[in-house]
N, C-alpha and C positions, 0 to 999 in steps of 0.2 A: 271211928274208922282209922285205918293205918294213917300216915303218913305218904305210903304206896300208892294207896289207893286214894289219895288226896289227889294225888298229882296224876293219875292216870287218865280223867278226865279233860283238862285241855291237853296233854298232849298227846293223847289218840287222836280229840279230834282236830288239832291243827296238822297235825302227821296224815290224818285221811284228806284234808282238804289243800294240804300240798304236794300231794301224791297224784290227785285227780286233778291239780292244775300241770303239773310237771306232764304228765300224760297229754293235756291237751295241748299243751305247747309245741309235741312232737308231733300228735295225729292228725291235729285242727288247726290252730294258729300259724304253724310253721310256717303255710303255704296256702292263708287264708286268702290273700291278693287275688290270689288263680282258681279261686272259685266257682266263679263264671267262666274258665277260658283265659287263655291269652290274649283277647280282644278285648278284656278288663283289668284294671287296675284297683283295687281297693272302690268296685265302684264305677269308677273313671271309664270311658269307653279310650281305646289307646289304638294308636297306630298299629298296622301288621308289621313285626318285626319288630314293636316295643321292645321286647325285653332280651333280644340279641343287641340292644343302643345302651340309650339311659334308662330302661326300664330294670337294668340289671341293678343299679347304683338308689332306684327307688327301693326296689326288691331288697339290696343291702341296708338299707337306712332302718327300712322296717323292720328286719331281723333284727337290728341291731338294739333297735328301742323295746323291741320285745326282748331277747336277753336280759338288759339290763331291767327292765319290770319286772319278771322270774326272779332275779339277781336279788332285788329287793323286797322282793315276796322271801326269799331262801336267807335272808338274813334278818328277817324279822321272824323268823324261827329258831333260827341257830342261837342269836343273842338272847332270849329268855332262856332257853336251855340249855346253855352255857354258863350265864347267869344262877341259874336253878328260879328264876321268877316265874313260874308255871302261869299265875294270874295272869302274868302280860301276855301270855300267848293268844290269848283272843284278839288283842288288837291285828292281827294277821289279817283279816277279813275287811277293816275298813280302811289301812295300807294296800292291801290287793284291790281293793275299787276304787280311793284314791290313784290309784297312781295307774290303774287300766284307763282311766277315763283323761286323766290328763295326757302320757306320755301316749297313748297308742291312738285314743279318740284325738288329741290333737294335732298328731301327726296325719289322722284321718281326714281332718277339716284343711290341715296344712295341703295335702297334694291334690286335694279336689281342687281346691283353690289354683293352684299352680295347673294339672293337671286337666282339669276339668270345667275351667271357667267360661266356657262356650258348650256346652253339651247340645247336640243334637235336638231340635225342636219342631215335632212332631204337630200334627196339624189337625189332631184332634188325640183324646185321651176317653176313656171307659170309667167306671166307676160302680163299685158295687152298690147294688138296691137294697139288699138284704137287709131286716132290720139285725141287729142286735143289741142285746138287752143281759145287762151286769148279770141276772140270775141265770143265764145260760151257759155263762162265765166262772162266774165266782157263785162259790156255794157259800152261801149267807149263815147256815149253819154251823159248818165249818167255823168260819170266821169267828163267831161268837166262844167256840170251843178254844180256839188258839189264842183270844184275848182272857176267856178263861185262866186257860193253864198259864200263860203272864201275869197276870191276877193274883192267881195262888204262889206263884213263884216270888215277886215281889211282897205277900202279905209274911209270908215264910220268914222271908230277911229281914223284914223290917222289926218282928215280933218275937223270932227266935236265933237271928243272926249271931255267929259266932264273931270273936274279934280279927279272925282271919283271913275271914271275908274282906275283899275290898268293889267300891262301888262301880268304879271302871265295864266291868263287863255287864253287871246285869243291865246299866245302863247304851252300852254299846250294842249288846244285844236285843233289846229293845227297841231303840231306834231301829236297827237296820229290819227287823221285822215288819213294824209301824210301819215304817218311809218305802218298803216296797209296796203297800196296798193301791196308792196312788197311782202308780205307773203299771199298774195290774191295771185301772180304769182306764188308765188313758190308752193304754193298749186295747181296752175291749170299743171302746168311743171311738178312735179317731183310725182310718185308716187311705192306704197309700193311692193316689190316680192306678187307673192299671192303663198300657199301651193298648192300641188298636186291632193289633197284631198278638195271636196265640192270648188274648185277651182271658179263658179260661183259666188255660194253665197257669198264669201267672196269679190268677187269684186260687185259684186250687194251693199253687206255693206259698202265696202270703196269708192266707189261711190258715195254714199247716203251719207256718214260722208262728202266728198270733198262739196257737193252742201250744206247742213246742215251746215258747217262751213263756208261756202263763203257768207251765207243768215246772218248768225247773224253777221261778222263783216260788212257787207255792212248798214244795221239797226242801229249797233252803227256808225259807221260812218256818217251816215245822219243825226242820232241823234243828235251828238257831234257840226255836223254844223250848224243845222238848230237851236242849243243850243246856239252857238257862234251869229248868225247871228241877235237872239232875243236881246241877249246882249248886241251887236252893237249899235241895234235902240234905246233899252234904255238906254245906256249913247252917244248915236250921238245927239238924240233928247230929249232931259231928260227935257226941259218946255213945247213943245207941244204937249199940250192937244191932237190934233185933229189925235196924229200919236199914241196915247195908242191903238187903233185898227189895227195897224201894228203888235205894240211886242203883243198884243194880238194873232195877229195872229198866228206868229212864237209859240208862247208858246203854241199851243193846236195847232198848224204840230208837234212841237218836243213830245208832250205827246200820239198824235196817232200812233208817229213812234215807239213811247217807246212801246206800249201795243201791235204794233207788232212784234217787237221785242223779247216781253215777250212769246206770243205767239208762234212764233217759235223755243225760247228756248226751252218752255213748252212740245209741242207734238214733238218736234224733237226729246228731247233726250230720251223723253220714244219710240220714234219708232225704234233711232238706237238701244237704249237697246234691244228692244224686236229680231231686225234683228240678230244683232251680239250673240245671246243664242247658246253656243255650239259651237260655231267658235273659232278660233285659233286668240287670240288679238296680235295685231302689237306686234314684238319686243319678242312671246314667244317661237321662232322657227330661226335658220340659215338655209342659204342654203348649199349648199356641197364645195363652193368657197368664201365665202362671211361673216363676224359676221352675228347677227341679229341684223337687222334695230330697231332704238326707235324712229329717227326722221325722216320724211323728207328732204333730201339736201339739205343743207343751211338752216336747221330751225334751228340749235344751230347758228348761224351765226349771223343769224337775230335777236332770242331773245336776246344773249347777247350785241347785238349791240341796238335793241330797249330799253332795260330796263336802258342800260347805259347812252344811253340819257337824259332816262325818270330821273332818279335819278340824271344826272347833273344838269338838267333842275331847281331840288326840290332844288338841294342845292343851284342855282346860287339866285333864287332869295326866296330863306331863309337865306339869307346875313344880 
């Protein structure tokens, strides 16, 4: 394979994946605060007239941490490719969740905290009965296929790797695959009190958010594989000609999964937006025995155990 075509694979797909975070920055995040209403805050239930006061100066703080997170997503793109280091272009993805989870999610915990440190405590709470059960969730078959093609992609490198390869990505791609199945469970397991009041709807909402967030990491996840897998072939097979319609392959599955992916970013989050208008958001209400919930159990668990990998990972091999 060229040299062209060496390099066309990370940087299409770090070019597709900061193209669809730049987009949501404008259509979703910008003005994710006001999701609920003005009678919310990131969450926080807020006085009327919050954000004609200090709710302008929270509203500012927030923009501001989100910029500089984009800021640092857009220069961990530009630096490889400036560089000409195509290989470090992957690190782009565990940078963008590094640093979503620390800068935005802590500034998330920060003003609940401030803001939010008495919430409303309601005198009874609802809870769904329903059972569910992982195989209505996760397709088990699936899963075996996607640990497959991992499989094949690591047997690839390891047997017919070229020297140009470096281990950086198929190992970072791997993790973040892996390390999402987890919080695939605990998303199907563990779920939020619902209020007394419009008690349906709000589980209609958190319902739709459970299936909506199981659909887009399953997407990246396929993505991330069938990313790795093209990779594979290109430095397993890096003189035969007759296998460039292989990674060919691979790279236009990984670009169709991308656009559906994109796809159900796109109409999901405007549909939960539109669901959740007027509802009581997670975390801005207690019940009569209980704080108010922000996470899921075991999702502080998880993230801080996911991103600390993630960030071991950066450092071990930025040695």
């Amino acid at each position: 394979m060229s040299a062209q075509t060496n390099t066309l694979l990370p940087l299409a797909s770090a070019g597709l994946v900061l193209a669809l975070r730049l987009y949501f920055l404008v259509r979703i995040l910008w003005n994710y605060p006001l999701n609920h209403g003005p009678g919310f805050f990131l969450g926080v239930e807020v006085a009327p007239g919050f954000y004609e006061g200090r709710g302008a100066q929270w509203l500012r703080r927030y923009r501001i941490l989100l910029l500089v997170q984009h800021l640092i997503l857009v220069a961990a793109f530009i630096v490889p490719v400036a560089l000409r280091r195509w290989s470090d272009l992957p690190v782009m993805a565990p940078i963008d969740v590094i640093t979503l989870f620390s800068l935005i999610g802590g500034f998330t915990f920060w003003s609940r905290r401030t803001l939010g440190s008495s919430p409303p405590r309601l005198s009874s709470i609802a809870a769904p009965l329903e059972e569910r059960r992982l195989s209505d969730y996760i397709s088990w078959p699936l899963e075996a296929v996607l640990v497959a093609l991992l499989a094949f992609s690591w047997l690839l490198l390891f047997t017919r790797g070229d020297a140009g390869f470096r281990w950086q990505s198929p190992v970072l791609m791997t993790y973040a695959v892996m390390g999402l199945l987890p919080l695939k469970i605990i998303l199907v397991r563990n779920s939020f009190p619902l209020p007394p009041e419009r008690t349906e709807e709000h589980h209609r909402w958190m319902e739709a958010d459970r299936r909506y967030s199981l659909r887009v990491m399953e997407s990246m996840r396929w993505f991330l594989a069938v990313t790795l897998a093209a990779y594979a072939v290109r430095h397993g097979f890096p003189d035969a000609a007759t296998k460039v319609w292989l990674y060919w392959s691979f790279l236009g599955f990984a670009l169709a999964i991308f656009l559906l992916m994109a796809g159900i970013l796109i109409r999901g989050s405007a549909a939960l937006a539109a669901m959740s208008r007027g509802l009581r958001p997670v975390g801005s209400w207690a019940g009569p025995f209980q704080p108010a919930p922000v996470m899921l159990h075991g999702g502080l668990t998880w993230s801080i155990l996911y991103c600390g990998g993630l960030a071991a990972l950066l450092l071990f091999f930025g040695r």
